[in-house]
VMD Tcl script that draws the C-alpha trace (Angstrom):
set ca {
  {82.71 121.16 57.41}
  {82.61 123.90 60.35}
  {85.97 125.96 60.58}
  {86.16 123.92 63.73}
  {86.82 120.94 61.88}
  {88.17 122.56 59.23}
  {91.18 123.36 61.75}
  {91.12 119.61 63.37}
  {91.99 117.94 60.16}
  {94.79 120.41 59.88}
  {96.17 119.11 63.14}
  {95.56 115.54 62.18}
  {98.32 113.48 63.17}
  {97.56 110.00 60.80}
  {99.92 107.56 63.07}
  {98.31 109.30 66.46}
  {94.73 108.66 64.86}
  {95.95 104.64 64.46}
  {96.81 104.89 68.25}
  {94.04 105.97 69.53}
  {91.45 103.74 67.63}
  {92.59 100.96 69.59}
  {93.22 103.24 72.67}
  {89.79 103.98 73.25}
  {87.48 100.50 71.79}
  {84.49 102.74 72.18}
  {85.19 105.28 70.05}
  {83.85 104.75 66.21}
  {87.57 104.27 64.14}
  {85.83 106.65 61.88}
  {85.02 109.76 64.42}
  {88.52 110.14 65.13}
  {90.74 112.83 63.24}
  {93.79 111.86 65.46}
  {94.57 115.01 67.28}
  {97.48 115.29 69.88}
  {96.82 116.10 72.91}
  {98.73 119.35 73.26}
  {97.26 120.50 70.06}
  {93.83 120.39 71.46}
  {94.76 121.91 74.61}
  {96.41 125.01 72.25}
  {93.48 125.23 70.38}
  {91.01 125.02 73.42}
  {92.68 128.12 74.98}
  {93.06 129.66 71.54}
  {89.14 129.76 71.26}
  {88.61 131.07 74.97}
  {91.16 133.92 74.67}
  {88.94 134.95 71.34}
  {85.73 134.23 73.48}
  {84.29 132.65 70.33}
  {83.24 129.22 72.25}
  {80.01 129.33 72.16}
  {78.45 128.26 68.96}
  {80.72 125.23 69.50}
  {79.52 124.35 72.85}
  {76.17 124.81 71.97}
  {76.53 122.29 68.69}
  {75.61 118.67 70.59}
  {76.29 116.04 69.84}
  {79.64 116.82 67.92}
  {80.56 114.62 65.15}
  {84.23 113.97 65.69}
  {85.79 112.56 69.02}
  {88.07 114.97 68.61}
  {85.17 117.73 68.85}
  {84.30 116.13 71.92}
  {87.80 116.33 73.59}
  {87.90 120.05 72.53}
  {84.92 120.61 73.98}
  {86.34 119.34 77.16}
  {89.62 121.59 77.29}
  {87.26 124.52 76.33}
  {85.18 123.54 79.70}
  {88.52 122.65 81.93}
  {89.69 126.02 81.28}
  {87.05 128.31 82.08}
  {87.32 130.47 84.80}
  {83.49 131.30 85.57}
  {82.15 128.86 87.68}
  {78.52 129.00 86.98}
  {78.92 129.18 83.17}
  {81.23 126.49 83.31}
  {78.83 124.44 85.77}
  {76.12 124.74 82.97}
  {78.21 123.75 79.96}
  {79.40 120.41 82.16}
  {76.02 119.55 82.99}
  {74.63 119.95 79.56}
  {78.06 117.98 78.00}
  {78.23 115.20 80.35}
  {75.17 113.13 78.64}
  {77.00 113.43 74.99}
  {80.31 111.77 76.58}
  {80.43 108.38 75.36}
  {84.27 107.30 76.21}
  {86.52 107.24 78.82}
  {89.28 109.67 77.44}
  {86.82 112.45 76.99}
  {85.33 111.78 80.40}
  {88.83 111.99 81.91}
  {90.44 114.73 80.23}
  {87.11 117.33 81.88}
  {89.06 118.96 84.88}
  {87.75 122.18 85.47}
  {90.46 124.25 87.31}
  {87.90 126.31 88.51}
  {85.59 123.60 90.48}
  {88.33 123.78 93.12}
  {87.55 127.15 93.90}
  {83.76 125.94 94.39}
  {83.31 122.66 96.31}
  {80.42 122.99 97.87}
  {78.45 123.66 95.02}
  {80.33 121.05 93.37}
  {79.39 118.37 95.80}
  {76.03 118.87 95.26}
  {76.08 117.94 91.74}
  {78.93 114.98 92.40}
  {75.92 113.58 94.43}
  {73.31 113.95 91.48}
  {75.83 112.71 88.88}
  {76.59 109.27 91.23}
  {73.04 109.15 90.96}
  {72.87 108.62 87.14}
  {71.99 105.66 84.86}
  {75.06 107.14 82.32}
  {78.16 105.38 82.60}
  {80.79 108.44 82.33}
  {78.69 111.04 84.06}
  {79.05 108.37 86.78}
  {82.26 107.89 86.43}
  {82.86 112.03 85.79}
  {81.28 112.03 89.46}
  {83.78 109.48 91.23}
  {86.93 111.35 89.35}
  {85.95 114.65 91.12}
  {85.48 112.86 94.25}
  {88.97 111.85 93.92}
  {90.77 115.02 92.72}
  {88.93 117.04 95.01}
  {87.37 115.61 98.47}
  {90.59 113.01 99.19}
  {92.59 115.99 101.10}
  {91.56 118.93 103.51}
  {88.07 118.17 102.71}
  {88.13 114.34 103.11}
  {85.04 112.93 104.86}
  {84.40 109.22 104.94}
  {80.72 109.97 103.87}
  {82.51 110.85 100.14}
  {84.04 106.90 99.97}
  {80.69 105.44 100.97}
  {78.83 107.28 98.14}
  {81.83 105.73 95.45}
  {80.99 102.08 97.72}
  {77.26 102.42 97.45}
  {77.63 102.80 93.92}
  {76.10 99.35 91.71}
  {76.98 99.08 88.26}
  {78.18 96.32 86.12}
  {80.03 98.94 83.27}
  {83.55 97.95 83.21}
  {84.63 101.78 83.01}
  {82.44 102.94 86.58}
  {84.16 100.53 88.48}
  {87.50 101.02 87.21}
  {87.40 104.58 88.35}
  {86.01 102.87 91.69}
  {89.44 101.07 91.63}
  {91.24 104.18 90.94}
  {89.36 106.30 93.48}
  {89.83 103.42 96.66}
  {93.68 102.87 95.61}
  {94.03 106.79 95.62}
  {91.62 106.89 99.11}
  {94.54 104.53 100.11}
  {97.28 106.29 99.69}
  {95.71 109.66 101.22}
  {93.52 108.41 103.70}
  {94.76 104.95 104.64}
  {93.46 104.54 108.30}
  {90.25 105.63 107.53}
  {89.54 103.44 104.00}
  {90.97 100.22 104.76}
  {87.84 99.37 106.40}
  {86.12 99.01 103.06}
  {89.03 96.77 101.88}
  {88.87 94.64 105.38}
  {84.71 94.26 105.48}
  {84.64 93.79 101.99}
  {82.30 96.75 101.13}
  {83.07 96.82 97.49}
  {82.09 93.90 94.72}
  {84.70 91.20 94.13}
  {85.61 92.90 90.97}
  {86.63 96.09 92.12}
  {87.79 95.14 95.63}
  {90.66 93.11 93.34}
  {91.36 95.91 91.13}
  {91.40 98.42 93.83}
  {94.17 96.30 95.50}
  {96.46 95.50 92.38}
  {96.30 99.64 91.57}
  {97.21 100.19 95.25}
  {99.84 98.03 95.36}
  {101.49 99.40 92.40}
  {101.05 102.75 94.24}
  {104.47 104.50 95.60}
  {102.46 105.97 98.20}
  {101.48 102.86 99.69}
  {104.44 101.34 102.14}
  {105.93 98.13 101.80}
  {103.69 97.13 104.81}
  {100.24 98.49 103.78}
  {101.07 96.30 100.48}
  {101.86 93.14 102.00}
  {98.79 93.40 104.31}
  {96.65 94.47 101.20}
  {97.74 91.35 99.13}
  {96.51 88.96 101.84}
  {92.76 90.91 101.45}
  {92.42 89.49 98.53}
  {89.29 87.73 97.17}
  {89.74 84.44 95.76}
}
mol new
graphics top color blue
foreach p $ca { graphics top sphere $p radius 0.5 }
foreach p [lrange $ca 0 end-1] q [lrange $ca 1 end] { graphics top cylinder $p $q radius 0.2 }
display resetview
C-alpha cells in the first residue's frame, strides 16, 4: 500500500463503509474503505498545507473510491486557478460515480468564470456521463445569479442523454433555475423543452423547493406530463 492508503484504512469507519456501498450502486463494494466525509476533507487540506499533492494527483486511476474522493477535496481546495483547472480536466475522465462527481467544488472557479465557461461548454459536450454532469453542476452553482443568461439553461436543455445520473442533475439544475430565475425558465417547463423524464423530475424537485411559492407550485403541478 501507498502511505496514502496506508492513512485511509486508518480512518476507516466499517458501519460508514456498509452505508455507502448501497449509497452509491456504482461504486465496486470492494473499492470502498468507508471514509467520513469530514475525515477526507481534514486530510485533503492536511496534504495541501504540506504541498505534498502531487504524486497523488498524478497516480490515475486510484484504486480506492475513497482515493478518488480525496482527490476531489485536494482539487476543491486549491487556490491556483490554472493548476487547479489542469488537475480537473485530467481527473474528470477517471470519475466513475456520482458522489465523487459532486463533492469537486473548486472555491476558486468562482473567482474565474469566464475561463470556466469555456470549459463548462466543452465538458456538456462530452460522451462521459459525470464530466457531463460535472458541467451542468457548475452551471448551477455558478451562472444561476449575477451572471445568469438564458443561453446557460438552453445548453443544460440541448443536452441528450439517456444516463439516469445526467438528467438528474438536469432536474436539479431546472428546479434550482426555478427558484432563482423563475420568469425567465418556466418557458422550458411550459413548451416542454426538456424530455418527459426530466421535465417530471424537474417539477417534483421544484415543488419540494422552499423557494418556490405556493403559487408557482400549484401552476407547476398542472405542467405535468402524463
Amino acid at each position: 500500500m501507498t502511505e496514502i492508503q496506508e492513512r485511509l484504512f486508518e480512518l476507516q469507519d466499517e458501519k460508514y463503509r456498509e452505508f455507502q456501498t448501497k449509497l452509491i450502486p456504482t461504486a465496486e463494494p470492494s473499492t470502498v474503505i468507508g471514509v467520513r466525509t469530514p475525515e477526507l476533507r481534514r486530510f485533503a487540506k492536511e496534504l495541501l498545507k504540506a504541498n505534498d499533492t502531487d504524486a497523488f494527483l498524478a497516480a490515475l486511476p486510484h484504486e480506492y473510491f475513497d482515493e478518488n474522493q480525496l482527490h476531489a477535496f485536494i482539487l476543491s481546495g486549491m487556490k491556483d486557478y490554472d493548476r487547479c483547472m489542469t488537475g480537473v480536466c485530467g481527473f474528470l475522465p477517471f470519475v466513475d460515480n456520482w458522489a465523487t462527481c459532486d463533492q469537486l467544488s473548486p472555491k476558486v472557479f468562482g473567482k474565474n468564470k469566464d475561463d470556466l465557461l469555456i470549459h463548462i461548454k466543452e465538458w456538456l459536450r462530452s460522451d462521459r456521463t459525470y464530466t457531463i454532469r460535472f458541467a451542468a453542476g457548475m452551471l448551477m452553482q455558478h451562472y444561476l445569479d449575477d451572471d445568469f443568461d438564458i443561453s446557460y439553461p438552453e445548453m443544460v436543455a440541448a443536452v441528450e442523454s439517456d444516463e439516469y445520473y445526467v438528467n438528474m442533475m438536469r432536474a436539479w439544475y431546472f428546479a434550482t433555475a426555478l427558484a432563482k430565475q423563475y420568469a425567465s425558465v418556466i418557458s422550458f417547463i411550459e413548451e416542454k423543452k426538456l424530455d418527459k423524464w426530466t421535465h417530471n423530475k424537474t417539477i417534483q424537485k421544484a415543488v419540494e423547493s422552499y423557494r418556490i411559492t405556493p403559487g408557482q407550485k400549484a401552476y407547476l403541478r398542472s405542467l405535468r406530463l402524463r
